[in-house]
C-alpha positions as CSV (number, residue, x, y, z in Angstrom):
1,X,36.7,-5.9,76.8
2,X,36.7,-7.3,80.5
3,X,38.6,-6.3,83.7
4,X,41.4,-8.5,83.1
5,X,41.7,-6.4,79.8
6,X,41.5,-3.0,81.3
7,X,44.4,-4.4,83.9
8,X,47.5,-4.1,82.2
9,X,47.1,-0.2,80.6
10,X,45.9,0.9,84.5
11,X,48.8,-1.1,85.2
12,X,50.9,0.8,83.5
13,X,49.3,4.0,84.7
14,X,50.1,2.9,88.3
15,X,53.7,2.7,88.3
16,X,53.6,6.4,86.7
17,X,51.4,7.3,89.5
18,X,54.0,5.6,92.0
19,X,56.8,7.3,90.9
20,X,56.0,10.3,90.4
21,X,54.4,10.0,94.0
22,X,57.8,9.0,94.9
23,X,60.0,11.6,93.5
24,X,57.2,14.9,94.8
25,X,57.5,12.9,98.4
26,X,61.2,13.1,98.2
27,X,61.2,16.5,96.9
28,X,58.5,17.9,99.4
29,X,59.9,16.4,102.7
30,X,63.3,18.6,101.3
31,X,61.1,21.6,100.8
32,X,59.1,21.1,104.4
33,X,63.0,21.4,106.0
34,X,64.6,23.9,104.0
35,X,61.2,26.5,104.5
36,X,60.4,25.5,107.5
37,X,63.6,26.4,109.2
38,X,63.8,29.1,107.4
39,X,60.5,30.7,109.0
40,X,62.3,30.0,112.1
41,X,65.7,31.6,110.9
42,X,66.9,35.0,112.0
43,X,68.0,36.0,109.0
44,X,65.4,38.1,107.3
45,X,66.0,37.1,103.8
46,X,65.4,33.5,104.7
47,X,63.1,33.9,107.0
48,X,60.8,36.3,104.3
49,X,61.4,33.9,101.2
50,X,60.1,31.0,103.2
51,X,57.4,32.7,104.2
52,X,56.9,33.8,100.9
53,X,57.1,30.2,99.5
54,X,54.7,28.9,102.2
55,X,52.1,31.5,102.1
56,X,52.1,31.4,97.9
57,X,51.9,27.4,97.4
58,X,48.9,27.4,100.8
59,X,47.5,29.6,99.2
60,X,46.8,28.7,95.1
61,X,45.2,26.0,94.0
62,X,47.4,22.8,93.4
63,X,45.2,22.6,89.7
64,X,46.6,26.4,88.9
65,X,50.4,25.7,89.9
66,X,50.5,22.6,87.7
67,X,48.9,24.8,85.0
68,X,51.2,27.6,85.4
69,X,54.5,25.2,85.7
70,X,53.5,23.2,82.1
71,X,51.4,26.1,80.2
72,X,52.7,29.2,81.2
73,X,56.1,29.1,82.5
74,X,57.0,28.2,79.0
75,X,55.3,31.2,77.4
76,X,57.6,33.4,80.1
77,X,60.8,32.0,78.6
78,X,59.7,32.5,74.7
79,X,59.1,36.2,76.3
80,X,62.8,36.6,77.7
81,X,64.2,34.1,74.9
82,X,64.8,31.5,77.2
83,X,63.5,27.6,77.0
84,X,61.5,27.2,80.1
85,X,59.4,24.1,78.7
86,X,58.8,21.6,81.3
87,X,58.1,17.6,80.4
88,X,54.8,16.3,81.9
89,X,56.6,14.4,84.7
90,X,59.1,16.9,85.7
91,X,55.9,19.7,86.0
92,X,53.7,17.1,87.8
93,X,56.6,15.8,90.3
94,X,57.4,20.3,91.3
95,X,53.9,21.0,91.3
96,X,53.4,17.6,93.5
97,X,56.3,18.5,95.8
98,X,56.4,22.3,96.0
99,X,52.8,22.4,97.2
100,X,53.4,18.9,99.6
101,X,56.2,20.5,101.0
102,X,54.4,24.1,102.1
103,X,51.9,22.2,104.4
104,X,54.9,20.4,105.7
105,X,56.8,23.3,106.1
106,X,54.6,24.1,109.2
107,X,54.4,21.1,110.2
108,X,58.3,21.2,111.0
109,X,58.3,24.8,112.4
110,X,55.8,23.6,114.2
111,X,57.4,20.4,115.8
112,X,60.2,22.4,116.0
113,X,58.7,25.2,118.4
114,X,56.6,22.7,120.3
115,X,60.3,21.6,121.9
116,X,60.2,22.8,125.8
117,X,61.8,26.0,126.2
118,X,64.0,24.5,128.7
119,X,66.1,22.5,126.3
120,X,66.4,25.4,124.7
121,X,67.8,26.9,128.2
122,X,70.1,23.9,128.9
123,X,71.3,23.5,125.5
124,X,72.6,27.7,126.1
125,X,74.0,26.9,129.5
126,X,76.2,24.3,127.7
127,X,77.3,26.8,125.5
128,X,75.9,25.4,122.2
129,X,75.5,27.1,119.0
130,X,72.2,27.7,117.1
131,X,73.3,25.2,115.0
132,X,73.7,22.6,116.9
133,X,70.7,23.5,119.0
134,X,69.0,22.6,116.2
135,X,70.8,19.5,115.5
136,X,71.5,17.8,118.3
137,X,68.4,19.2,120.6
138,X,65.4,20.3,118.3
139,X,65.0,18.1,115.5
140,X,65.9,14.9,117.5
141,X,63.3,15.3,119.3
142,X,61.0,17.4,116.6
143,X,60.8,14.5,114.3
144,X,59.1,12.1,115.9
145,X,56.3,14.6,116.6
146,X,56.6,15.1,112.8
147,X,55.4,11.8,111.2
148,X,51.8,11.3,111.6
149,X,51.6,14.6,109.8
150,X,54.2,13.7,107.3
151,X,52.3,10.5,106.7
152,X,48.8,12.2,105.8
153,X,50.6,14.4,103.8
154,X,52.2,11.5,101.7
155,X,48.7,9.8,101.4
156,X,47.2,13.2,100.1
157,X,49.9,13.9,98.0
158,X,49.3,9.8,96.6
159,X,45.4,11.6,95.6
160,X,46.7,14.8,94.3
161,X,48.6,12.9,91.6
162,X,45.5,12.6,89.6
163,X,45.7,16.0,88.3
164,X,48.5,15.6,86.7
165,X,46.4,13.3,84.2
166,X,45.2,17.3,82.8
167,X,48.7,17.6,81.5
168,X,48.7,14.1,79.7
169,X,51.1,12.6,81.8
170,X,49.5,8.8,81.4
171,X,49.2,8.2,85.3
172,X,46.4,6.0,86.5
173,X,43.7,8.3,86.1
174,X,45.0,9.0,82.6
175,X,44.7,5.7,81.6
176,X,41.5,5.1,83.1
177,X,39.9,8.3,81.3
178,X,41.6,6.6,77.9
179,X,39.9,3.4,78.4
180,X,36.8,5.0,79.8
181,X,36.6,6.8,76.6
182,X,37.0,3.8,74.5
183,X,34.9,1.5,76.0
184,X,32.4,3.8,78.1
185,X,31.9,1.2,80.6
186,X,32.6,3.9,83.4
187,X,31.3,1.7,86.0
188,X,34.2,-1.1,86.0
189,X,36.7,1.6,85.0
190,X,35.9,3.7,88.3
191,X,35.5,0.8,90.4
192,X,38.8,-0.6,89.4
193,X,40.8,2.9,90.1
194,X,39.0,3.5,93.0
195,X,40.1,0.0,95.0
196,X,44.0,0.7,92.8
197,X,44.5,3.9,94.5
198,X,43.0,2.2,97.8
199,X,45.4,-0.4,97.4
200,X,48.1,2.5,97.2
201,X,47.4,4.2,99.8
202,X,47.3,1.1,102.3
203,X,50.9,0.3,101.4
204,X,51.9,3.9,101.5
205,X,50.5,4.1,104.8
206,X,51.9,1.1,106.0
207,X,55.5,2.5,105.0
208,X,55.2,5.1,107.0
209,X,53.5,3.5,110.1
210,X,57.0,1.9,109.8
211,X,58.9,5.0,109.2
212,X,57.5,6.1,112.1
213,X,58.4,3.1,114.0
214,X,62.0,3.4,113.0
215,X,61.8,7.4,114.0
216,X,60.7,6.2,117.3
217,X,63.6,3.8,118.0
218,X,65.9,5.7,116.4
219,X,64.5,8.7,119.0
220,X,64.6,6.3,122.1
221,X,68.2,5.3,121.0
222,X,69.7,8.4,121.7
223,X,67.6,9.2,124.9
Protein backbone atom coordinates (compact mmCIF):
# COMPACT_ATOMS: atom_id res chain seq x y z
CA UNK A 1 0.00 0.00 0.00
CA UNK A 2 1.34 3.37 -1.49
CA UNK A 3 0.28 7.07 -1.04
CA UNK A 4 -2.01 7.05 -3.86
CA UNK A 5 -3.67 4.12 -1.78
CA UNK A 6 -3.76 5.83 1.55
CA UNK A 7 -5.42 9.06 -0.57
CA UNK A 8 -8.89 8.30 -0.88
CA UNK A 9 -9.80 6.97 3.05
CA UNK A 10 -7.77 10.48 4.32
CA UNK A 11 -9.80 11.80 1.63
CA UNK A 12 -12.68 10.91 3.07
CA UNK A 13 -11.53 11.97 6.55
CA UNK A 14 -11.00 15.45 5.15
CA UNK A 15 -14.27 16.48 4.22
CA UNK A 16 -15.40 15.23 7.85
CA UNK A 17 -12.75 17.43 9.11
CA UNK A 18 -14.09 20.33 6.83
CA UNK A 19 -17.40 20.18 7.86
CA UNK A 20 -17.45 19.77 10.94
CA UNK A 21 -14.79 22.80 10.99
CA UNK A 22 -17.59 24.45 9.17
CA UNK A 23 -20.56 24.02 11.23
CA UNK A 24 -18.22 24.82 15.05
CA UNK A 25 -17.03 28.15 12.98
CA UNK A 26 -20.59 28.93 12.31
CA UNK A 27 -21.66 28.07 15.64
CA UNK A 28 -18.75 29.86 17.56
CA UNK A 29 -18.79 33.24 15.68
CA UNK A 30 -22.85 33.05 17.11
CA UNK A 31 -21.51 32.26 20.54
CA UNK A 32 -18.47 35.06 20.41
CA UNK A 33 -21.73 37.69 19.77
CA UNK A 34 -24.34 36.44 21.92
CA UNK A 35 -21.57 36.22 25.21
CA UNK A 36 -19.70 38.84 24.27
CA UNK A 37 -22.43 41.37 24.36
CA UNK A 38 -23.71 39.96 27.06
CA UNK A 39 -20.49 40.71 29.28
CA UNK A 40 -21.13 44.15 28.11
CA UNK A 41 -24.95 44.04 28.96
CA UNK A 42 -26.46 45.83 31.96
CA UNK A 43 -28.55 43.31 32.72
CA UNK A 44 -27.06 41.19 35.39
CA UNK A 45 -28.46 37.89 34.46
CA UNK A 46 -26.87 38.21 31.03
CA UNK A 47 -24.14 39.83 31.86
CA UNK A 48 -23.27 36.84 34.76
CA UNK A 49 -24.21 33.87 32.41
CA UNK A 50 -21.81 35.17 29.81
CA UNK A 51 -19.34 35.50 32.05
CA UNK A 52 -20.04 32.25 33.36
CA UNK A 53 -19.90 30.73 29.87
CA UNK A 54 -16.65 32.48 29.00
CA UNK A 55 -14.74 31.90 32.11
CA UNK A 56 -15.95 27.86 32.17
CA UNK A 57 -15.06 27.00 28.40
CA UNK A 58 -11.31 29.38 28.88
CA UNK A 59 -10.88 27.74 31.46
CA UNK A 60 -11.28 23.56 30.80
CA UNK A 61 -9.55 21.72 28.57
CA UNK A 62 -11.05 21.52 25.02
CA UNK A 63 -10.05 17.36 25.45
CA UNK A 64 -12.42 17.29 28.81
CA UNK A 65 -15.52 19.20 27.23
CA UNK A 66 -15.55 16.88 24.35
CA UNK A 67 -15.33 14.01 26.84
CA UNK A 68 -17.95 15.37 29.09
CA UNK A 69 -20.40 16.32 26.04
CA UNK A 70 -20.11 12.36 24.39
CA UNK A 71 -19.34 10.27 27.73
CA UNK A 72 -20.87 11.90 30.42
CA UNK A 73 -23.68 14.06 29.51
CA UNK A 74 -25.31 10.86 28.53
CA UNK A 75 -24.83 9.18 31.87
CA UNK A 76 -26.63 12.58 33.47
CA UNK A 77 -29.79 11.91 31.40
CA UNK A 78 -30.03 7.89 32.27
CA UNK A 79 -29.72 9.56 35.93
CA UNK A 80 -32.82 12.00 35.51
CA UNK A 81 -34.49 9.47 32.80
CA UNK A 82 -33.79 11.57 30.05
CA UNK A 83 -31.82 10.70 26.55
CA UNK A 84 -29.03 13.04 26.56
CA UNK A 85 -26.85 10.83 23.99
CA UNK A 86 -25.03 12.98 21.63
CA UNK A 87 -23.78 11.50 17.93
CA UNK A 88 -20.04 11.89 17.35
CA UNK A 89 -20.48 14.86 15.01
CA UNK A 90 -23.10 16.76 16.91
CA UNK A 91 -20.52 16.47 20.30
CA UNK A 92 -17.44 17.36 18.18
CA UNK A 93 -19.15 20.44 16.23
CA UNK A 94 -20.52 21.98 20.43
CA UNK A 95 -17.44 21.08 21.89
CA UNK A 96 -15.62 22.71 18.63
CA UNK A 97 -17.86 25.85 18.70
CA UNK A 98 -18.63 26.38 22.38
CA UNK A 99 -15.00 26.53 23.27
CA UNK A 100 -14.08 28.68 19.70
CA UNK A 101 -16.67 30.99 20.57
CA UNK A 102 -15.39 31.90 24.38
CA UNK A 103 -12.03 33.22 23.10
CA UNK A 104 -14.07 35.11 20.55
CA UNK A 105 -16.31 36.28 22.99
CA UNK A 106 -13.56 38.70 24.19
CA UNK A 107 -12.41 39.34 21.23
CA UNK A 108 -15.86 41.16 20.47
CA UNK A 109 -16.17 42.88 23.92
CA UNK A 110 -13.05 43.78 23.24
CA UNK A 111 -13.44 45.40 19.73
CA UNK A 112 -16.45 46.61 21.01
CA UNK A 113 -14.94 48.70 24.04
CA UNK A 114 -11.86 49.72 22.00
CA UNK A 115 -14.69 52.17 20.06
CA UNK A 116 -13.64 56.00 21.09
CA UNK A 117 -15.76 57.10 23.86
CA UNK A 118 -16.77 60.03 21.82
CA UNK A 119 -19.00 58.13 19.53
CA UNK A 120 -20.37 56.95 22.32
CA UNK A 121 -20.91 60.78 23.40
CA UNK A 122 -22.29 61.84 19.89
CA UNK A 123 -24.31 58.87 19.36
CA UNK A 124 -26.18 60.17 23.09
CA UNK A 125 -26.34 63.76 21.89
CA UNK A 126 -28.37 62.36 18.91
CA UNK A 127 -30.53 60.82 21.17
CA UNK A 128 -29.93 57.15 20.26
CA UNK A 129 -30.89 54.11 22.10
CA UNK A 130 -28.41 51.46 23.51
CA UNK A 131 -29.58 49.50 20.91
CA UNK A 132 -28.88 51.20 18.17
CA UNK A 133 -25.58 52.44 19.69
CA UNK A 134 -24.63 49.22 19.30
CA UNK A 135 -25.92 48.78 15.88
CA UNK A 136 -25.38 51.48 13.95
CA UNK A 137 -22.08 52.95 15.98
CA UNK A 138 -20.17 50.04 17.78
CA UNK A 139 -20.22 47.04 15.81
CA UNK A 140 -19.83 48.92 12.40
CA UNK A 141 -16.88 49.97 13.29
CA UNK A 142 -15.96 46.94 16.02
CA UNK A 143 -15.91 44.40 13.30
CA UNK A 144 -13.30 45.18 11.24
CA UNK A 145 -11.03 45.36 14.27
CA UNK A 146 -12.49 41.83 14.89
CA UNK A 147 -11.12 39.70 11.92
CA UNK A 148 -7.60 39.03 12.28
CA UNK A 149 -8.56 37.50 15.55
CA UNK A 150 -11.53 35.84 14.21
CA UNK A 151 -9.32 34.37 11.46
CA UNK A 152 -6.63 32.77 13.99
CA UNK A 153 -9.38 31.53 15.75
CA UNK A 154 -10.88 29.71 12.65
CA UNK A 155 -7.35 28.25 11.80
CA UNK A 156 -7.00 26.98 15.49
CA UNK A 157 -10.29 25.77 15.59
CA UNK A 158 -9.25 23.84 11.81
CA UNK A 159 -6.31 22.01 14.49
CA UNK A 160 -8.56 21.39 17.30
CA UNK A 161 -10.68 19.19 15.18
CA UNK A 162 -8.35 16.37 15.61
CA UNK A 163 -9.56 15.54 18.95
CA UNK A 164 -12.62 14.70 17.96
CA UNK A 165 -10.83 11.54 16.29
CA UNK A 166 -10.95 10.17 20.48
CA UNK A 167 -14.70 10.01 20.00
CA UNK A 168 -14.49 7.90 16.70
CA UNK A 169 -15.82 10.42 14.59
CA UNK A 170 -13.61 9.25 11.31
CA UNK A 171 -12.15 12.89 10.65
CA UNK A 172 -8.73 13.01 9.07
CA UNK A 173 -6.79 12.09 11.94
CA UNK A 174 -9.07 9.18 12.42
CA UNK A 175 -8.44 7.82 9.32
CA UNK A 176 -4.90 8.33 9.45
CA UNK A 177 -4.54 6.49 12.93
CA UNK A 178 -6.76 3.57 11.03
CA UNK A 179 -4.39 3.26 8.28
CA UNK A 180 -1.48 3.87 10.44
CA UNK A 181 -2.52 0.90 12.34
CA UNK A 182 -2.90 -1.29 9.43
CA UNK A 183 -0.05 -0.65 7.59
CA UNK A 184 2.46 0.94 10.36
CA UNK A 185 4.16 2.90 7.89
CA UNK A 186 3.79 6.11 10.25
CA UNK A 187 6.15 7.97 8.31
CA UNK A 188 4.05 8.49 4.90
CA UNK A 189 0.87 8.51 6.97
CA UNK A 190 2.10 11.69 9.16
CA UNK A 191 3.73 13.26 6.32
CA UNK A 192 0.58 13.11 4.26
CA UNK A 193 -1.73 14.65 7.16
CA UNK A 194 0.61 17.01 8.10
CA UNK A 195 0.86 18.88 4.41
CA UNK A 196 -3.51 17.90 4.29
CA UNK A 197 -4.11 20.00 7.19
CA UNK A 198 -1.44 22.58 5.75
CA UNK A 199 -3.30 22.59 2.75
CA UNK A 200 -6.46 23.38 4.91
CA UNK A 201 -5.45 25.89 6.69
CA UNK A 202 -3.96 27.93 3.66
CA UNK A 203 -7.42 27.96 2.01
CA UNK A 204 -9.10 28.66 5.35
CA UNK A 205 -6.82 31.52 5.74
CA UNK A 206 -7.16 32.78 2.42
CA UNK A 207 -11.13 32.91 3.02
CA UNK A 208 -10.81 35.03 5.62
CA UNK A 209 -8.05 37.32 4.33
CA UNK A 210 -11.05 37.86 2.02
CA UNK A 211 -13.62 38.10 4.60
CA UNK A 212 -11.65 40.61 5.86
CA UNK A 213 -11.38 42.37 2.75
CA UNK A 214 -15.04 42.42 2.28
CA UNK A 215 -15.44 43.69 6.12
CA UNK A 216 -13.20 46.46 5.13
CA UNK A 217 -15.18 47.69 2.11
CA UNK A 218 -18.20 46.98 3.53
CA UNK A 219 -16.81 49.32 6.60
CA UNK A 220 -15.53 52.10 4.19
CA UNK A 221 -18.93 51.94 2.46
CA UNK A 222 -20.79 53.39 5.04
CA UNK A 223 -18.07 55.88 6.27
Amino acid sequence: MDWISYSKPLMEGAWVTVQLTIYSTILGAIASFVFGIGKLSHNWIAKGLSIAFIEVFRGTSLLVQLFWLYFALPVLGQQIGVDLRLPPVVAGTLALGLNIGAYGAEVVRGAIQAVPPSQHEAAKALDFTPRQVLWRISLPQAIPEMMPSFGNLAIQNLKDTALVSLISLGDLAFRAEQIRNFTQDSVTIYTMLLFMYFGMALVLTAFMKLLERSVGRWRAGRA
